[in-house]
C-alpha positions as CSV (number, residue, x, y, z in Angstrom):
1,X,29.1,25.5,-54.1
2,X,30.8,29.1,-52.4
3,X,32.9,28.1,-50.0
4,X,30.6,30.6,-47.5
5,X,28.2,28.0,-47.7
6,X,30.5,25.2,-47.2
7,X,31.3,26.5,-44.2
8,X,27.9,27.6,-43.0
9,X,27.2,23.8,-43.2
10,X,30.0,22.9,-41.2
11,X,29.5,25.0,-38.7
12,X,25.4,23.6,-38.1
13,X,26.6,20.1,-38.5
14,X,29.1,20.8,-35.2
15,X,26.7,22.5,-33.8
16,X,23.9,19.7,-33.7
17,X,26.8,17.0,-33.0
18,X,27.7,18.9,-30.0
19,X,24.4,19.2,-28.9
20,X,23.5,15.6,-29.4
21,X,26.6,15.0,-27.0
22,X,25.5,17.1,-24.2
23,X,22.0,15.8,-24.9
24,X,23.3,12.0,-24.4
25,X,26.1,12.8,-21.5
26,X,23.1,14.8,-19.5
27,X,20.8,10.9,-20.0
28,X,23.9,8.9,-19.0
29,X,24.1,10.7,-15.6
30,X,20.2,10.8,-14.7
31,X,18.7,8.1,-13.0
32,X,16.4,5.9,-15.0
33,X,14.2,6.4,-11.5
34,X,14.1,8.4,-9.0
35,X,11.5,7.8,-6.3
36,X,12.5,10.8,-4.3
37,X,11.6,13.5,-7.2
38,X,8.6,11.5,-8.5
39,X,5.1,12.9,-6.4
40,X,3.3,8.9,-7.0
41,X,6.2,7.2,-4.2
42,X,5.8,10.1,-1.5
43,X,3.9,9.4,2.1
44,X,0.6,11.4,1.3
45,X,0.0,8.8,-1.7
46,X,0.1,5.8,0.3
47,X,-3.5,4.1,0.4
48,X,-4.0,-0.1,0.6
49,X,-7.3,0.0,-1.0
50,X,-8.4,-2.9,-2.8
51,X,-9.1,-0.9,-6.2
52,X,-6.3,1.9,-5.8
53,X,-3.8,1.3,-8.6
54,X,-1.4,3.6,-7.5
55,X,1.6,3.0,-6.6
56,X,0.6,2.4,-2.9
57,X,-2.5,1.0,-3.5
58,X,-3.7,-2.0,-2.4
59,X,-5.4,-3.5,-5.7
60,X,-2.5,-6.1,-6.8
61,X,-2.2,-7.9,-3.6
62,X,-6.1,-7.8,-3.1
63,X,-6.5,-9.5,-6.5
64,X,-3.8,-12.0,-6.1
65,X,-5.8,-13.4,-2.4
66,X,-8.3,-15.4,-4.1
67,X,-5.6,-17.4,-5.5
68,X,-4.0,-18.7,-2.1
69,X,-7.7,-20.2,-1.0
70,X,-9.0,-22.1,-3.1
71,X,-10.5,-19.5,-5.6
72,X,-12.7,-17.7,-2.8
73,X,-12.5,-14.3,-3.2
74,X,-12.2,-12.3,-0.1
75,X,-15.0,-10.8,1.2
76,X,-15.0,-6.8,1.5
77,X,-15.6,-5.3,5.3
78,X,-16.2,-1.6,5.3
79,X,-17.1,-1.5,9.2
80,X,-15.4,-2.0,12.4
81,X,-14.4,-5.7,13.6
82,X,-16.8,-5.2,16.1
83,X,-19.8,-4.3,14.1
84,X,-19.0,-7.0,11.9
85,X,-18.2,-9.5,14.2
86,X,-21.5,-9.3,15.9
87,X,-23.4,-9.7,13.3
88,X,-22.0,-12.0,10.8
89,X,-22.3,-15.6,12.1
90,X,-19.7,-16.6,9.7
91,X,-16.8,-15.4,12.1
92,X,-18.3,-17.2,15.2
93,X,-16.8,-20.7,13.7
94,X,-13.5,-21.9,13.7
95,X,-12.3,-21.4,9.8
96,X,-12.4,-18.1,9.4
97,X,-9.3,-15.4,8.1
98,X,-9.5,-11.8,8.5
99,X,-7.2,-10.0,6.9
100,X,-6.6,-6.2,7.6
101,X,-3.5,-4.0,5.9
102,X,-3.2,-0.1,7.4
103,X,-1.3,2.2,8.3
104,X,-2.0,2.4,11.8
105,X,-4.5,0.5,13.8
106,X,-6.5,2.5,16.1
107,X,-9.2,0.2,17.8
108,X,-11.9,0.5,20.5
109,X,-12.5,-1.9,23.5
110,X,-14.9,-3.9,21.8
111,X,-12.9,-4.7,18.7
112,X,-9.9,-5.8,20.9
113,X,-12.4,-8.2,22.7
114,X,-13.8,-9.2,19.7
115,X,-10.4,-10.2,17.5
116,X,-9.1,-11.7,20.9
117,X,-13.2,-14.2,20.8
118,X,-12.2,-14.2,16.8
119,X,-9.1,-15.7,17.4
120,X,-9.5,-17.8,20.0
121,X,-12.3,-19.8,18.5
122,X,-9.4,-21.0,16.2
123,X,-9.7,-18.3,13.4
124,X,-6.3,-16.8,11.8
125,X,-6.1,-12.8,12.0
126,X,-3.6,-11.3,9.8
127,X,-2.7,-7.7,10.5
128,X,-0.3,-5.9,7.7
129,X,0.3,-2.3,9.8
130,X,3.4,-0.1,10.4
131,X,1.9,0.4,14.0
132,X,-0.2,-1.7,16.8
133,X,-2.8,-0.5,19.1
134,X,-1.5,-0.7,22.5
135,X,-5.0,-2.5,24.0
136,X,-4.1,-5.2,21.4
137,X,-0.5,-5.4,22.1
138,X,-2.0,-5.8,26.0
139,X,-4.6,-8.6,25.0
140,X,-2.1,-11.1,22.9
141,X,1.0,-10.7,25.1
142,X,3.5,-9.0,22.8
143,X,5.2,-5.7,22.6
144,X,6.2,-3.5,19.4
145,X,8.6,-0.4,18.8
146,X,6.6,2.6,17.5
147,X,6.8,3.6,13.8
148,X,9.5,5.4,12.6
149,X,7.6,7.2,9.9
150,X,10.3,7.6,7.0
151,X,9.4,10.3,4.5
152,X,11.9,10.1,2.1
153,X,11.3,7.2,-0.6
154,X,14.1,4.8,-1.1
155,X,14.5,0.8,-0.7
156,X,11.8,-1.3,1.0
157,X,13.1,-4.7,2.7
158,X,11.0,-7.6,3.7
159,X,13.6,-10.9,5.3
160,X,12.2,-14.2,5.8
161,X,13.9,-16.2,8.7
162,X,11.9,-19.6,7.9
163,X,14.2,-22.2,7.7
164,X,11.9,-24.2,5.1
165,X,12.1,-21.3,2.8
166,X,16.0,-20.3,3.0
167,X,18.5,-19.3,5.9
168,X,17.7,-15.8,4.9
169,X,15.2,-15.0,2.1
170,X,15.7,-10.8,1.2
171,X,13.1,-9.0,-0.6
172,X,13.4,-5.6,-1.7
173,X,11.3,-2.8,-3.5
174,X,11.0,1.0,-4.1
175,X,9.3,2.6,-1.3
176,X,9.4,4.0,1.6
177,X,11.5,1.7,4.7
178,X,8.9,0.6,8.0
179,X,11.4,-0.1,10.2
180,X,9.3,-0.7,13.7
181,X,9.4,-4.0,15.2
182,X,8.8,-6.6,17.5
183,X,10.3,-6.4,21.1
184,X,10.9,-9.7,22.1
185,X,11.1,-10.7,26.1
186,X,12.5,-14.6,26.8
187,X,9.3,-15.3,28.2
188,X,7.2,-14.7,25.0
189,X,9.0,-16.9,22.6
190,X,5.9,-19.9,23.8
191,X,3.3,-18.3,22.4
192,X,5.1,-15.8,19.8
193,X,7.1,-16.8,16.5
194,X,9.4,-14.9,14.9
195,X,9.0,-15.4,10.5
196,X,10.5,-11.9,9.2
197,X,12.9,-9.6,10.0
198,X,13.2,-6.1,8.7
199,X,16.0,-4.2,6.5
200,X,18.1,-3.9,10.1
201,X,17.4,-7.6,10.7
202,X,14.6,-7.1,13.6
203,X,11.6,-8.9,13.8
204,X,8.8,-7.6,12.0
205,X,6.4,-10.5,10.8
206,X,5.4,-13.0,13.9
207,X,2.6,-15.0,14.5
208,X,1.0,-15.2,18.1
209,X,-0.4,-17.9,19.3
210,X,-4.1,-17.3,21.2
211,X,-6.3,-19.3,22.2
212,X,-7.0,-22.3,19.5
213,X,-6.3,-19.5,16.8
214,X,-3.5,-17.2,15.3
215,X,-2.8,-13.7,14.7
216,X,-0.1,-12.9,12.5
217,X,1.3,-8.9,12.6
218,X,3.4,-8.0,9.4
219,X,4.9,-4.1,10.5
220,X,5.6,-4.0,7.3
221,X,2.6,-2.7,4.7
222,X,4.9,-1.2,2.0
223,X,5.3,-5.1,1.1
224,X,1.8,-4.8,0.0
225,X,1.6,-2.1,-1.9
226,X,1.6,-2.6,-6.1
227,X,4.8,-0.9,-7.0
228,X,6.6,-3.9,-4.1
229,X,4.7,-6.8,-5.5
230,X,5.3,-5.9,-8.8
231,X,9.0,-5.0,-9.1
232,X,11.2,-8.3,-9.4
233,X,9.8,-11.6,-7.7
234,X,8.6,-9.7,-5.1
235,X,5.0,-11.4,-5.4
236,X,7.0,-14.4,-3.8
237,X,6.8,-12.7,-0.4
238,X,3.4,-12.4,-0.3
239,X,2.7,-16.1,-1.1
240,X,4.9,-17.4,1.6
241,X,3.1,-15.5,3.8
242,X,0.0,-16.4,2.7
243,X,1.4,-20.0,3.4
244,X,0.9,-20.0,7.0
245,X,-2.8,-19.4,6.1
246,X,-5.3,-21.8,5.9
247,X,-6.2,-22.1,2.2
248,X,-9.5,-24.2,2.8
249,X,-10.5,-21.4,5.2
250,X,-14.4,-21.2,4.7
251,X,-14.9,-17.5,4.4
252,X,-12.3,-14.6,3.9
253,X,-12.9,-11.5,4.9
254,X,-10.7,-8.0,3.6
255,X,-10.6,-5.0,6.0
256,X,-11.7,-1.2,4.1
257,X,-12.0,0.7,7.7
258,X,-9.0,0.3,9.3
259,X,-6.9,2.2,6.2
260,X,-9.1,5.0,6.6
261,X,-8.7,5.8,10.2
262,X,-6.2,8.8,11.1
263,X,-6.7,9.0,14.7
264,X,-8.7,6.7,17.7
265,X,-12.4,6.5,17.2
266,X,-14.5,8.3,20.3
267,X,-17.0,5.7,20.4
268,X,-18.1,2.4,18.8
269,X,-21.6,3.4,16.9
270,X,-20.8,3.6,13.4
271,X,-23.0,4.6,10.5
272,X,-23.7,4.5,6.8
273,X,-22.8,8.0,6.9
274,X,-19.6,7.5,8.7
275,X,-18.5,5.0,5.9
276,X,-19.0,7.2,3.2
277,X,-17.7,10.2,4.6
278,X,-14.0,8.0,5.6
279,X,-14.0,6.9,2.2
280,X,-12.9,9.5,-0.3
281,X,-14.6,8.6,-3.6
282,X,-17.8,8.2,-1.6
283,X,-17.5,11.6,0.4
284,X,-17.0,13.3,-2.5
285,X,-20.0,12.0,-4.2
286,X,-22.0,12.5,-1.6
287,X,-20.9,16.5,-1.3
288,X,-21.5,16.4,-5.0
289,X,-24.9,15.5,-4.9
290,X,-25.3,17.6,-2.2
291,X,-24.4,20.6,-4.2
292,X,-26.3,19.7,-7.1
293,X,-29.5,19.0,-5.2
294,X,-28.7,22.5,-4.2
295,X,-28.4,23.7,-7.4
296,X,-31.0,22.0,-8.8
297,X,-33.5,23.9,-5.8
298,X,-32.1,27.3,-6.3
299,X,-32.0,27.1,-10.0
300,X,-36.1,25.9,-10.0
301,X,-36.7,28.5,-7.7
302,X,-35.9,31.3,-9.5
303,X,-37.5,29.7,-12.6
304,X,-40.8,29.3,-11.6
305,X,-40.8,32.8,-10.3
306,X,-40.1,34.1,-13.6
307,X,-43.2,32.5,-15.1
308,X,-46.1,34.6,-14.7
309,X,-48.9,34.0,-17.0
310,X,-50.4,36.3,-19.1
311,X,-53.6,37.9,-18.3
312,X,-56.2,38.3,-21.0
313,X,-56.6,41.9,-22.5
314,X,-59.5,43.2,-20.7
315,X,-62.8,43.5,-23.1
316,X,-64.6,46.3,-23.3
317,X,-67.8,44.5,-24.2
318,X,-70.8,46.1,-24.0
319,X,-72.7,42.1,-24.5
320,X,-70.6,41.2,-21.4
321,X,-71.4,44.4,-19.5
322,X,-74.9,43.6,-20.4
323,X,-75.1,40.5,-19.3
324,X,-73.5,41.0,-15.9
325,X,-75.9,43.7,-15.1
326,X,-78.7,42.2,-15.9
327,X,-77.5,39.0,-13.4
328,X,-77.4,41.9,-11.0
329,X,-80.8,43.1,-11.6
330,X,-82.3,39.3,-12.0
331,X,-81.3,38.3,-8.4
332,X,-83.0,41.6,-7.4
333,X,-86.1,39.9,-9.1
334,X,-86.7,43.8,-10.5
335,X,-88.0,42.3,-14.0
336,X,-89.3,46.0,-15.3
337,X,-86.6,47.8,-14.0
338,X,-84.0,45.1,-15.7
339,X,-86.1,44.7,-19.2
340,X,-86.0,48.7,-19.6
341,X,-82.2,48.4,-19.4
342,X,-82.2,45.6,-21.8
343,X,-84.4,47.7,-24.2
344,X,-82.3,50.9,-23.6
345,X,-79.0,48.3,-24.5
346,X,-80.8,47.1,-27.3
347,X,-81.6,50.6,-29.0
348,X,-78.1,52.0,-28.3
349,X,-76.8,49.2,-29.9
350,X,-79.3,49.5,-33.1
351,X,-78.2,53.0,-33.2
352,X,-74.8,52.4,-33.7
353,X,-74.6,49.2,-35.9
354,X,-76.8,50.0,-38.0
355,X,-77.6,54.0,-38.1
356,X,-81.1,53.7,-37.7
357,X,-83.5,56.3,-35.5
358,X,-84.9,54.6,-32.3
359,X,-87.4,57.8,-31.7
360,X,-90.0,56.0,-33.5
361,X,-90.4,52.2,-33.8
362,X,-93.2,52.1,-36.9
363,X,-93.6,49.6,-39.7
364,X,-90.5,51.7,-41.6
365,X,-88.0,51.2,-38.6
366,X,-89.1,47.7,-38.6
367,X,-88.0,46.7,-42.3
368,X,-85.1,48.8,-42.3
369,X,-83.7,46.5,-39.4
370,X,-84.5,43.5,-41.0
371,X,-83.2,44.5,-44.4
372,X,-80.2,45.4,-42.4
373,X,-79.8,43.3,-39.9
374,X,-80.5,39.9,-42.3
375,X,-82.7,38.9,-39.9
376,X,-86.4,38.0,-40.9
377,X,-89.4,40.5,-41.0
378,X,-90.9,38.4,-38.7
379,X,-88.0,37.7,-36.0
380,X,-87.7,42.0,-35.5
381,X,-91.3,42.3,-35.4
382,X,-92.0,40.2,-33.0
383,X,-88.5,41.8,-30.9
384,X,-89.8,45.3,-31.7
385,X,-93.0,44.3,-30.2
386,X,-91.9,43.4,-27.1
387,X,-89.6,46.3,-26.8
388,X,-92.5,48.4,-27.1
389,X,-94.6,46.8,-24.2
390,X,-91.8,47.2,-22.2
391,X,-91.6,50.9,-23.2
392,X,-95.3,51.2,-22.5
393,X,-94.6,49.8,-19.0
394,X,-96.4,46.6,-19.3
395,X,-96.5,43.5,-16.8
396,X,-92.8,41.9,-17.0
397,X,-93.1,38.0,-15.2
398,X,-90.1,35.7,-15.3
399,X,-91.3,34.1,-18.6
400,X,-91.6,37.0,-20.1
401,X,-88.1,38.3,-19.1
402,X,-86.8,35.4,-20.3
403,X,-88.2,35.6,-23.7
404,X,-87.3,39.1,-23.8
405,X,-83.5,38.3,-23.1
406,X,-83.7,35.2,-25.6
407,X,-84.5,37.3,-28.2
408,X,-82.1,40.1,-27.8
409,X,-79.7,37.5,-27.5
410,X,-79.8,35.8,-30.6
411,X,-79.8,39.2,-32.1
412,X,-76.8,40.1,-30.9
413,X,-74.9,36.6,-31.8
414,X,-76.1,36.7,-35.6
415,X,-74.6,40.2,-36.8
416,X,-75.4,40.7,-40.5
């Protein structure tokens, strides 16, 4: 082996080595993750619905419910409390949960009065939201910070203060930080208690005691999203919360409205339309269907324009003719006038099939039709005779006409 190609090798096999090094030096400085660079941990994709597996969906912990009562599944609402309060018996007992996780909870006068009926009846209401509706802060007594709506993605805390569990249980989770809270006055703490704190050690998952009932507020959704519940022990969080639930609870019910509303609602009457249009998968089926139906019109349309049927080549028959004038004539009741033009037809017709002279009709006209025509002796005899009356101008009735015409006819439908 030349030495040029001794060194020709060298020189690649320092070359690849070198890159291999700045290929491994370049993986040992990049993160492993970085939440802030990847688009699925960013604000806009945040969404608790039950069957979103995203990373801020809402699937995991929706799944994992059933467990913590017994094996009853929750229920799915897709209207407002309200709605559903008022006409579902089932929360008009005493062993009821309702369970709502949101971003922000934006709620009319009659769902306030509602969840405050719900819950005192003795029913547990567990609200998961980064923000409270002030009517509802007003109703159960108690007073919260409003959201401070991080963007950036990083570390989400969730503290347990519960002296059963630990001093100071810490859970923590890519995603974005909640950090509102609970503003606690001295005179609150006998019907408020304090179970979480957030990453800055405030209070953000309480329970309130009203009436014979509970509602629980966690400010604190990121906890129950599937990236949190998912990443170390975090499912542990959501079972000791689940804890202060009643697991024999005789119906569970899971909130799908709530997530979807971005601003306060201008009245309470709520349709089927309304449902599918604040739930995206829905709305944009419906559009879709829309467009197709649209499609479907338009497209129809113009095709059934296009067909025109064909028209039949118009005959120049001189039968048809014929016929039609003698119809005319008939209704006239004009028997002569119509035979002569039957005769006339008849002759002009003998003239050019067969090349025979009309002038005179004698015994040698008579055979030479026949011979011609295949038709018998006697058959053209008996037609020539009548075309002769005719010619003579004798009595024409309706019988006769009609024997007249019968004749011709079958002449001209049995062409030789």
């Amino acid at each position: 082996m030349s030495k040029r190609i001794i060194i020709i090798v060298l020189a690649a096999a320092v070359v690849v080595l070198f890159l291999l090094l700045l290929l491994g030096i370049r993986h040992m400085a990049s993160p492993v993750f970085d939440a802030a660079q990847d688009p699925r941990y960013q604000r806009q994709e945040i969404h608790y619905g039950n069957k979103n597996t995203r990373p801020y969906g809402g699937k995991v912990a929706f799944s994992l419910l059933d467990g913590y009562f017994n094996g009853r599944a929750p229920r799915r609402v897709t209207r407002p409390f309200s709605y559903t309060y008022r006409n579902s018996d089932n929360l008009k007992g005493n062993n009821a949960v309702y369970i709502a996780v949101a971003t922000q909870l934006f709620l009319t006068d009659k769902d306030v009065e509602d969840m405050s009926a719900f819950v005192s009846a003795g029913n547990q209401l567990f609200l998961v939201v980064e923000g409270t509706d002030s009517l509802l802060q007003k109703t159960f007594g108690f007073r919260t910070t409003e959201p401070l709506y991080e963007s950036e993605p990083s570390s989400a805390v969730q503290r347990f203060v519960n002296p059963a569990f630990s001093p100071d249980t810490v859970f923590s989770g890519k995603g974005i930080p909640m950090n509102s809270h609970l503003v606690l006055a001295e005179s609150d703490t006998s019907i408020i208690t304090i179970l979480g704190n957030n990453a800055r050690h405030q209070p953000n998952f309480f329970r309130v005691q009203h009436g014979e009932g509970q509602l629980f507020v966690l400010l604190n959704p990121m906890s129950w999203t599937n990236s949190w519940l998912l990443e170390n022990n975090n499912v542990q969080a959501l079972t000791w919360q689940m804890a202060y639930l009643r697991m024999h609870a005789d119906h569970v019910y899971w909130d799908e409205f709530y997530k979807y509303q971005l601003m306060p609602r201008t009245s309470d009457n709520f349709s089927d339309m309304q449902v599918m249009l604040k739930h995206p998968p829905l709305k944009w089926a419906l559009w879709l269907a829309l467009l197709l139906v649209a499609l479907y019109i338009f497209s129809e349309s113009k095709r059934r324009q296009r067909i025109i049927p064909d028209r039949p080549v118009l005959r120049n028959n001189s039968i048809d003719f014929a016929e039609t004038l003698g119809r005319l004539y008939y209704l006239h009741h004009n028997n002569a006038n119509l035979a002569q033009k039957m005769v006339q037809h008849l002759l002009e017709y003998i003239r050019q099939h067969y090349f025979l002279n009309t002038a005179q009709i004698d015994a040698g006209f008579i055979t030479g039709l026949a011979r011609k025509s295949g038709f018998p002796r006697e058959y053209v005899e008996g037609m020539m005779q009548m075309v002769m009356e005719v010619r003579t101008g004798a009595h024409v009735d309706d019988e006769y006409l009609h024997n007249l015409y019968n004749s011709i006819y079958q002449f001209y439908q049995n062409p030789k």
